[in-house]
Every structure is written in structure tokens, then in C-alpha cells.
Backbone as CSV, one residue per row, in Angstrom:
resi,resn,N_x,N_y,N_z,CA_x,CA_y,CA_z,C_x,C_y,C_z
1,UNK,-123.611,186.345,-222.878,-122.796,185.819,-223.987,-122.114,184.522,-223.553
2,UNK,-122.339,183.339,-224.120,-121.924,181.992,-223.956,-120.267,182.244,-223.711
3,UNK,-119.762,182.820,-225.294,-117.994,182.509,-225.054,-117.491,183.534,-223.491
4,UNK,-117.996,184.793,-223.393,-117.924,185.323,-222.265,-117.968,184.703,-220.969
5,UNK,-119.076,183.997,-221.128,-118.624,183.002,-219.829,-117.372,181.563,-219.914
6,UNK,-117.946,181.413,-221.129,-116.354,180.419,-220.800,-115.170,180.980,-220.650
7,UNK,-114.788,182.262,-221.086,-113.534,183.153,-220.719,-113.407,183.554,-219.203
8,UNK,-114.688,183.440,-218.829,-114.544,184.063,-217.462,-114.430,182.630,-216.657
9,UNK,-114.838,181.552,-216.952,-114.393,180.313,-215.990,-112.978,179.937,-216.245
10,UNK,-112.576,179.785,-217.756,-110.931,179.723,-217.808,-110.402,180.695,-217.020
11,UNK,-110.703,181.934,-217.208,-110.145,182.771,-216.123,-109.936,182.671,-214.960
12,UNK,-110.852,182.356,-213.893,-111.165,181.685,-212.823,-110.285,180.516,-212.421
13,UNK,-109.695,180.063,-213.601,-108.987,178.585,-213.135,-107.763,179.057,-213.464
14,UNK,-107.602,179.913,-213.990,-106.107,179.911,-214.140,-105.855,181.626,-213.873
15,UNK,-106.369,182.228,-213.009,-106.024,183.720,-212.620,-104.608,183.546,-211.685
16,UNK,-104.798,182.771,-211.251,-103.039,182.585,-210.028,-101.986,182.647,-211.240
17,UNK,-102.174,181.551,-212.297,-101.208,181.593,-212.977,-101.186,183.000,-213.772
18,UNK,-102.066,183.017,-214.411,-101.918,184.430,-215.493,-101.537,185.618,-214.222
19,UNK,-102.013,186.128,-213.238,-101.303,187.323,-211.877,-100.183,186.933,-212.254
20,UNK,-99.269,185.981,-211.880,-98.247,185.653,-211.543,-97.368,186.000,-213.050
21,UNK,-97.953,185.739,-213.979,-97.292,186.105,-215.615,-97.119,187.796,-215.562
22,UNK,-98.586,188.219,-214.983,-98.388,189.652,-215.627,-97.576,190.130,-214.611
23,UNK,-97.402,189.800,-213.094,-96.383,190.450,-212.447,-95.416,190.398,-212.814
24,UNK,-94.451,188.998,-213.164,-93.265,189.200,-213.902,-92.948,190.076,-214.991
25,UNK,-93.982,189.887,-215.706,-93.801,191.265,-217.216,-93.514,192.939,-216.319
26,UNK,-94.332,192.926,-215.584,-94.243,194.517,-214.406,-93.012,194.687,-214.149
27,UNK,-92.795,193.778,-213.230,-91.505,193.585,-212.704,-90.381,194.058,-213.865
28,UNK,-90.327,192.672,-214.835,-89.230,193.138,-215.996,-89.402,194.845,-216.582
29,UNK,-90.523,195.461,-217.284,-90.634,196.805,-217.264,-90.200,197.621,-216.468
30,UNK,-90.417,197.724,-215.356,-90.198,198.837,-214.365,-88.741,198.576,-214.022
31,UNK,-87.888,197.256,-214.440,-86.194,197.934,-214.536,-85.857,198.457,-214.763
């Protein structure tokens, strides 16, 4: 699937940033 791969290269380029988003959301929850 074409868009599948472009989701998975945006992904790829920006996984540090998005980890780093969903840890904070974790973080805030589990207060």
C-alpha cells in the first residue's frame, strides 16, 4: 500500500519526536 509506506517513512523521521510525545502523555496519566 503506497500511503502505508509514506506513513511508515514519516514515521521513521519523526519517531524520536512522536516517543517523546507519547511518553509525556504516560507520564501525565500515571499521576
Amino acid at each position: 500500500n503506497k500511503s502505508d509506506k509514506k506513513f511508515y517513512t514519516w514515521y521513521k523521521k519523526h519517531s524520536k519526536a512522536f516517543y517523546d510525545i507519547l511518553t509525556k502523555i504516560t507520564i501525565l496519566i500515571s499521576r
